[in-house]
DRENVO-801654 format. One line per 5 residues: their letters; for each residue y, z, x of C-alpha. Coordinates in steps of 0.001 Angstrom, whole numbers. Example, Ala and Ser with C-alpha at 12.3 -4.5 7.8 and 13.67 -1.06 7.14 Angstrom:
<rs>
as = -4500:7800:12300 ~ -1060:7140:13670 .
</rs>
This chain:
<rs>
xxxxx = -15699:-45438:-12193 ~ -15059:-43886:-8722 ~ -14466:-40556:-7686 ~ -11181:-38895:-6385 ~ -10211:-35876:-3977 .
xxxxx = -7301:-34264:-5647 ~ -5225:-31040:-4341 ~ -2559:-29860:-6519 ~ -964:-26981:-7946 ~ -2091:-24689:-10983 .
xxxxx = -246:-23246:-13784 ~ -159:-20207:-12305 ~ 942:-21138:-8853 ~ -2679:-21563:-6806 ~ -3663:-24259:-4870 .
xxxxx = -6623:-26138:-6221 ~ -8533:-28733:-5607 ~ -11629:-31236:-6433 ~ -12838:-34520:-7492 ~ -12525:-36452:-10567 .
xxxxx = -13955:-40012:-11958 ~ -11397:-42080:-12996 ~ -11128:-46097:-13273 ~ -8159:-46228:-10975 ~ -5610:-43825:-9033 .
xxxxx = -3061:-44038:-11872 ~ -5858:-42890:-14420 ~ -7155:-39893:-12329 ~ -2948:-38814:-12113 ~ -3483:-39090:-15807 .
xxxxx = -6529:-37052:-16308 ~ -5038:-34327:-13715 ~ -1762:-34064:-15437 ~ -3957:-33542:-18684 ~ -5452:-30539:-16748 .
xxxxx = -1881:-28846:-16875 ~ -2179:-29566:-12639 ~ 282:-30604:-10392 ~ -676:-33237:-8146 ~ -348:-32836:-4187 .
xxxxx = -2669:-35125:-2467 ~ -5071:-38453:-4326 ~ -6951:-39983:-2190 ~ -10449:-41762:-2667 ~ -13871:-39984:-2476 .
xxxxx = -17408:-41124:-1124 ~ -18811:-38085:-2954 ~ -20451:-38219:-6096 ~ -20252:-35434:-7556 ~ -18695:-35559:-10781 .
xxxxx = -15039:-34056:-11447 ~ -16059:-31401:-13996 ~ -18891:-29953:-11891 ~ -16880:-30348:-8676 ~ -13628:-28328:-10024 .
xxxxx = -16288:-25656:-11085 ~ -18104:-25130:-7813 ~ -14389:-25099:-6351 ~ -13315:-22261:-8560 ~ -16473:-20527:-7544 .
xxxxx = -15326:-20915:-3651 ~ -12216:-19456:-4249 ~ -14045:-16147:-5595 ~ -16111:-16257:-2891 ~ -12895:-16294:-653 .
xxxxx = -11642:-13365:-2178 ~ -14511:-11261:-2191 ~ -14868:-7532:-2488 ~ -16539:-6564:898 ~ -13213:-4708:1462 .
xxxxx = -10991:-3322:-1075 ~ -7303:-4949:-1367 ~ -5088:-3039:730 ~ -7404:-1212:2318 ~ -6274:-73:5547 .
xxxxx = -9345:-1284:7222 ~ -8658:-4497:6030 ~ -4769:-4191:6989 ~ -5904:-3564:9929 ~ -8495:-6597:10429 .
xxxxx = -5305:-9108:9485 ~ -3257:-7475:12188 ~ -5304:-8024:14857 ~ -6160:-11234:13435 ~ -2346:-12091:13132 .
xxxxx = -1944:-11153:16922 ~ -4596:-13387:18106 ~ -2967:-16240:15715 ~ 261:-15675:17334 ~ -847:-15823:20636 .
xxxxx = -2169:-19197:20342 ~ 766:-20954:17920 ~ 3299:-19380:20017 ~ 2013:-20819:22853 ~ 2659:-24505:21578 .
xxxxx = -963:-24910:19710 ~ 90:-26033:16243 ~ -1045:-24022:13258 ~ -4227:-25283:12177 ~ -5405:-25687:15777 .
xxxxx = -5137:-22233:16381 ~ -6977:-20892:13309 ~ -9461:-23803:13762 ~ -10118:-22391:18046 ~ -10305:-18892:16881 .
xxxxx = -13176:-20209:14215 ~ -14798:-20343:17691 ~ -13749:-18050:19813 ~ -13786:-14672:17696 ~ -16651:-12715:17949 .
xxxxx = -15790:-9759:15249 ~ -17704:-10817:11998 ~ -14612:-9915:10035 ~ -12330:-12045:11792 ~ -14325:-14433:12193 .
xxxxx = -14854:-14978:8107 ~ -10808:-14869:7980 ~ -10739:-17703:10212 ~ -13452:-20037:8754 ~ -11936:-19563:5303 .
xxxxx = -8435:-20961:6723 ~ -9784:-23207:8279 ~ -11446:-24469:5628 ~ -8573:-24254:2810 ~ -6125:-25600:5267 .
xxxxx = -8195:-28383:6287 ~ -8653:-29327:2261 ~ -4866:-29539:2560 ~ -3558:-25877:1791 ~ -945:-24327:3720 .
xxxxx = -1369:-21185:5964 ~ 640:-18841:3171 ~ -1511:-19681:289 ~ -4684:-19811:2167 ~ -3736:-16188:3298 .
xxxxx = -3676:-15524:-487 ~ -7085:-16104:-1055 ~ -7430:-13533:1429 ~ -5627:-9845:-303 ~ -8081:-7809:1017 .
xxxxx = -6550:-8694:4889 ~ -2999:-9964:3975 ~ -916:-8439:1563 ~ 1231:-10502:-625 ~ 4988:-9594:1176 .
xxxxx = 3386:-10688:4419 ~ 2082:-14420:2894 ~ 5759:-14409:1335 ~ 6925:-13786:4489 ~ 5000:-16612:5853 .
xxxxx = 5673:-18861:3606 ~ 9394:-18811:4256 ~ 8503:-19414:7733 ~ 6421:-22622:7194 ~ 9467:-23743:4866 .
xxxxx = 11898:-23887:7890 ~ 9517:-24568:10425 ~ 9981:-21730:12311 ~ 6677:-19788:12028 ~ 6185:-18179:15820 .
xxxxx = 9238:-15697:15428 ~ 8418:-14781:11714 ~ 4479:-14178:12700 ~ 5972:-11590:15602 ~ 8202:-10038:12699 .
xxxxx = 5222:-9584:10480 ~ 3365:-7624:13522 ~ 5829:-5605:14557 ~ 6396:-4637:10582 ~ 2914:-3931:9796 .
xxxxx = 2678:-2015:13120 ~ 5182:58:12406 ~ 4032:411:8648 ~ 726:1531:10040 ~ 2342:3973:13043 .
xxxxx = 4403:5795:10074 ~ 1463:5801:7346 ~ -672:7718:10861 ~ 2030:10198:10977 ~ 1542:10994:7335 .
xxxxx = -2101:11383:7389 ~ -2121:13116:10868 ~ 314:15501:9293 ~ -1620:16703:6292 ~ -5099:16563:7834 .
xxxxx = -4566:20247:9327 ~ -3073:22051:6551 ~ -6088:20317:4479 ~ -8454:21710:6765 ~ -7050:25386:6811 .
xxxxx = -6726:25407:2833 ~ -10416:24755:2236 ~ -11293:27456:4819 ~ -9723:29957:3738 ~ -10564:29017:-321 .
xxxxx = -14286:29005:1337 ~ -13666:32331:2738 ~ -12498:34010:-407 ~ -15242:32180:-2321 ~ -17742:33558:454 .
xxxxx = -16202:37203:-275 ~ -16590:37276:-3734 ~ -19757:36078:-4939 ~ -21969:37128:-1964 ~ -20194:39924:-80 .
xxxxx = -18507:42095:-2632 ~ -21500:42262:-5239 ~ -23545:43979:-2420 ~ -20638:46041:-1448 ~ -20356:46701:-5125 .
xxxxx = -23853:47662:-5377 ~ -23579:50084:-2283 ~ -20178:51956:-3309 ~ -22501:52650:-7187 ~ -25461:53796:-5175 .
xxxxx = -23107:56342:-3116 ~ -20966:57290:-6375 ~ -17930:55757:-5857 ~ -16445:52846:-6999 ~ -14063:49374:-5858 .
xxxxx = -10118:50192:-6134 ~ -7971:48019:-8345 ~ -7076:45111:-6072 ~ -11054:45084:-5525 ~ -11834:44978:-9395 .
xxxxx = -9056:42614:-10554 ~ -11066:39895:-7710 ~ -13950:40195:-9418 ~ -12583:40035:-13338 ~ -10161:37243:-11874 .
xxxxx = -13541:35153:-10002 ~ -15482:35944:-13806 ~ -12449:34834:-15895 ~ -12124:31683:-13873 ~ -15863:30914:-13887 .
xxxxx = -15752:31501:-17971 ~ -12873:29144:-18283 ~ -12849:26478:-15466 ~ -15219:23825:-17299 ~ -12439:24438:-20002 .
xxxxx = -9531:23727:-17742 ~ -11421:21241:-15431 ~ -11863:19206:-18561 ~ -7947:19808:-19659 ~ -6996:18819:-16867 .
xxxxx = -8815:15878:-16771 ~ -7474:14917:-19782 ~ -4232:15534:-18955 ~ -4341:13166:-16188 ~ -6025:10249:-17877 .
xxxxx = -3317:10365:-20317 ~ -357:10308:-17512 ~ -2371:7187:-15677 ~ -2234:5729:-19330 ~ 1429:6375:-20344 .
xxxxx = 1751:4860:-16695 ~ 429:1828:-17258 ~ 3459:1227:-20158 ~ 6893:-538:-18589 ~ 8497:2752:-19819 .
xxxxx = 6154:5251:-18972 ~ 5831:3888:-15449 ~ 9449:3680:-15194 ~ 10056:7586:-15981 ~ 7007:8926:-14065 .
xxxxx = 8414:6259:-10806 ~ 12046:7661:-11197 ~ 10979:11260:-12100 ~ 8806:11198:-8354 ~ 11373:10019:-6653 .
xxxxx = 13239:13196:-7782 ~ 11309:15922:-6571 ~ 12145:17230:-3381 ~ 11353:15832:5 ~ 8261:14110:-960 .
xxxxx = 10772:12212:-3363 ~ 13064:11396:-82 ~ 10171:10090:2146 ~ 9339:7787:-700 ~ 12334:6144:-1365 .
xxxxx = 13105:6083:2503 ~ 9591:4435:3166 ~ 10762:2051:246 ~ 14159:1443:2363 ~ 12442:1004:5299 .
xxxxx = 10170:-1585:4302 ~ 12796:-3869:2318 ~ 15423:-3963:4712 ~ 12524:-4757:7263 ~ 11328:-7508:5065 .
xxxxx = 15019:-8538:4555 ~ 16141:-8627:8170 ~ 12994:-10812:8526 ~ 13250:-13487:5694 ~ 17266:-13713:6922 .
xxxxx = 16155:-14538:10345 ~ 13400:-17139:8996 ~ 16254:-19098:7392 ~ 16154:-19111:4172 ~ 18671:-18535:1358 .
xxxxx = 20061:-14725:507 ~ 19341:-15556:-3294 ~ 15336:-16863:-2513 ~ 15306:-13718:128 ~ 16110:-11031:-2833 .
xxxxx = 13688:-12702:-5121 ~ 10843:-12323:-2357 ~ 11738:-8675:-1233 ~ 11547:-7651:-5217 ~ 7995:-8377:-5460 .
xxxxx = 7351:-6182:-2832 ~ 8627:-2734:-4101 ~ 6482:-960:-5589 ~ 8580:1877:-7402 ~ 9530:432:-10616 .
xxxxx = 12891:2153:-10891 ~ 13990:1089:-7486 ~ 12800:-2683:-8418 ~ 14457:-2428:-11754 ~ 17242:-1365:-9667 .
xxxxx = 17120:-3996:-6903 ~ 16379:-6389:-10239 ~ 19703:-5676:-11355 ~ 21354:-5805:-8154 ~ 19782:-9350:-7473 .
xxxxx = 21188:-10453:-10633 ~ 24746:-9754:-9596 ~ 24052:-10946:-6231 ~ 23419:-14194:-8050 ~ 26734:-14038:-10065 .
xxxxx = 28889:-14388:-6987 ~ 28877:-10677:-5827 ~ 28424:-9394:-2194 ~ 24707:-7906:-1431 ~ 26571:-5234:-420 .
xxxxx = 28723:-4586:-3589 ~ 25864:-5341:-5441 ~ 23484:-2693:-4424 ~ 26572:-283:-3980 ~ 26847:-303:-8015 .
xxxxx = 23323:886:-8607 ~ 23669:3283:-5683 ~ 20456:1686:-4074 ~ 21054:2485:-639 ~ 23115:5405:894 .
xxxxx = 26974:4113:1294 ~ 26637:4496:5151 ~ 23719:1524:5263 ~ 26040:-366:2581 ~ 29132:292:5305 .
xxxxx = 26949:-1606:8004 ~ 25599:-4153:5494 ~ 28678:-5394:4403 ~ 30269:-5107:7769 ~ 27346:-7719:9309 .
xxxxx = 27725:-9869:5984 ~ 31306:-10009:6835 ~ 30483:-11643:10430 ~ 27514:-13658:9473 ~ 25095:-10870:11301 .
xxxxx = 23513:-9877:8263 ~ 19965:-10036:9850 ~ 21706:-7554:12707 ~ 23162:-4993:10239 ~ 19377:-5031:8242 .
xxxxx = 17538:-4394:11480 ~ 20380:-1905:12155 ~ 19309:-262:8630 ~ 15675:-866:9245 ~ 15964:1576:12073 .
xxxxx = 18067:4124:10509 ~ 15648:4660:7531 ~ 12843:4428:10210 ~ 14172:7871:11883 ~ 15151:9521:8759 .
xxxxx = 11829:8736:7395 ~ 10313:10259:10936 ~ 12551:13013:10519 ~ 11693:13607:6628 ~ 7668:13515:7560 .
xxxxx = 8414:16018:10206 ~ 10055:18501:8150 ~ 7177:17835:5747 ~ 4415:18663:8148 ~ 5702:21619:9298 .
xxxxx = 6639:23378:5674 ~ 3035:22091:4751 ~ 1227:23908:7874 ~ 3071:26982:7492 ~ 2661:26818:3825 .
xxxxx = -1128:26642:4404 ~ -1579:28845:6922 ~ 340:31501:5140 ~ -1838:30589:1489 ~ -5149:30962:4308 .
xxxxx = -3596:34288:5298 ~ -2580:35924:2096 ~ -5913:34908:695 ~ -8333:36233:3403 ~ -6161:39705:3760 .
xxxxx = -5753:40027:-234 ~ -9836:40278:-206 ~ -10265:41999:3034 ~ -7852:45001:2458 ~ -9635:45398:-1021 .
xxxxx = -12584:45570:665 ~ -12234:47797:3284 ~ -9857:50421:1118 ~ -12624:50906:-1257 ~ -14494:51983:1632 .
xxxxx = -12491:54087:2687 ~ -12416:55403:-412 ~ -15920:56732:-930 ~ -16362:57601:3118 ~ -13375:60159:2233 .
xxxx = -14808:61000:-781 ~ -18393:61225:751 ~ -16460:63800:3506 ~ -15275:66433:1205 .
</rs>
């Protein structure tokens, strides 16, 4: 018997690859086929190794590959593929073909992590994977729209353009998701100050002042006393509503995890108000990105739709897009499509249909990209300031609520103290 390199396709989509005994070619086909595999790539092997063991060790790589030293879709690890992406660029778009590049920036690279990203591609590309599902094996760095993305790319050829999409998408991704954190790290920060104030007040300053008003005769004022009942009620019954609460959420994350549960708590956030808008606009923004991308890497409208609904992660706007797709594939326009499931505001429709009209539908989606983009800046905006003057006026109310107690009940027995 001798021993065969095989690469071929799973049942569930993933590359694979290993060596089996076989008396001839046509038997080891056999064998694979009887593995539920389809075959890419036979050729002979001077290992000898058996298949079995082989296909083991191989599945044990491809954990290894994905490993947890970050978590997927980190924003570390986002970050690590971006910069990793640029560098790729660089190089391909130069004239280097792909493998070359990933292969010289095995060398080159000094940072640890981007160094592992390359030696893994290099290594599943050289066992005859191509860059988008080698990137798979790899979540924790590349999400799954970008390897999509990619993929479309090495279909037509075309990959330098597409890779320069991808950066400016996740750059802009990452500029927006700084905005939002930027925005709510102040109001965070002035909310637990002032809570730590009040705390500070209650349960070490106003039992002494307490204790000094009963040793003069007189006594705290109502605002003063309903503090203190209010901090001794809450300390009586917080284990009981810490635990409720728990509760509570672990059976929303659980009705979540149902197709119908998910779908009413996705469509119910979208609802509430602004926080609802700069969700569904950062959903906008993000498809027709994607979109304007996967039209400019050539592909097909129909494959393009099919792509861009993996990657949205409300369920009601994917059901939505779901059954837009489907009517997309009936005959109808994109545009009259997603106009029947209101998916997009009519004025975005009113450009999409105009560039689908004169073949410049990857215009008219960068065209929408960018609208969403400033009503999402807009929307965060609005957002940040209603949260800081929200906070600062909770800090405010809090801090003078326990001071004028305070200092009234002192005045209190000073005057009393006086006559």
């Amino acid at each position: 018997m001798k021993d065969y390199k095989y690469v071929a396709i799973d049942s569930k989509g993933k590359t694979t690859s290993g060596i089996i005994s076989a008396e001839s070619p046509k038997d080891a086909r056999v064998e694979i086929r009887k593995e539920k595999l389809t075959l890419l790539k036979l050729e002979a092997s001077k290992s000898k190794v058996g298949g079995k063991s082989n296909r083991k060790s191989n599945k044990t790589k491809d954990k290894k590959i994905s490993g947890k030293k970050l978590s997927r879709g980190s924003s570390k690890g986002e970050k690590i593929g971006l910069e990793f992406l640029k560098r790729l660029h660089e190089l391909h778009s130069s004239g280097m073909p792909i493998a070359d590049s990933v292969k010289l920036l095995n060398l080159r690279l000094s940072d640890p992590f981007q160094k592992e990203i390359a030696g893994e591609l290099w290594r599943e590309l050289a066992e005859g994977r191509t860059l988008s599902r080698a990137m798979r094996l790899l979540p924790q760095y590349f999400s799954e729209s970008s390897t999509f993305v990619i993929e479309a790319g090495e279909a037509t050829g075309n990959l330098s353009p597409i890779l320069a999409k991808i950066i400016t998408h996740l750059e802009e991704k990452r500029e927006i998701r700084s905005k939002v954190l930027g925005s709510m790290t102040y109001p965070i920060f002035v909310g637990v100050v002032a809570i730590g104030v009040v705390i500070f007040f209650l349960f070490y300053l106003l039992p002494q002042i307490q204790e000094m008003l009963d040793s003069l005769g007189g006594e705290l004022n109502l605002m003063a006393k309903i503090l203190i009942n209010g901090s001794n009620l809450l300390l009586t019954i917080g284990p009981f509503l810490v635990i409720a609460i728990l509760v509570g959420v672990g059976a929303v994350i659980q009705w979540n995890k149902s197709e119908k549960g998910g779908m009413m708590i996705d469509r119910s956030v979208l609802q509430f108000p602004l926080l609802g808008q700069i969700l569904y606009l950062s959903e906008m923004f993000q498809l027709s990105s994607l979109l304007s991308t996967l039209i400019w890497s050539g592909i097909g409208l129909t494959e393009n739709l099919r792509l861009c609904e993996k990657t949205i992660k409300n369920r009601f706007l994917r059901y939505q897009f779901r059954s837009a797709r489907a009517l997309v594939n009936e005959g109808k326009s994109l545009p009259e499509a997603l106009r029947k499931f209101k998916f997009m505001p009519l004025m975005q429709l009113d450009v999409i249909e105009v560039g689908e009209k004169t073949g410049n539908l990857g215009n008219s989606m960068e065209d929408a990209s960018r609208s969403f983009r400033q009503q999402l800046t807009k929307k965060i905006k609005t957002m940040t300031t209603l949260v800081s003057g929200g906070a600062l006026g909770f800090a405010f109310s809090l801090v003078a609520i326990v001071a004028i107690s305070i200092v009234t009940s002192i005045f209190q027995v000073s005057k009393s103290i006086s006559l």
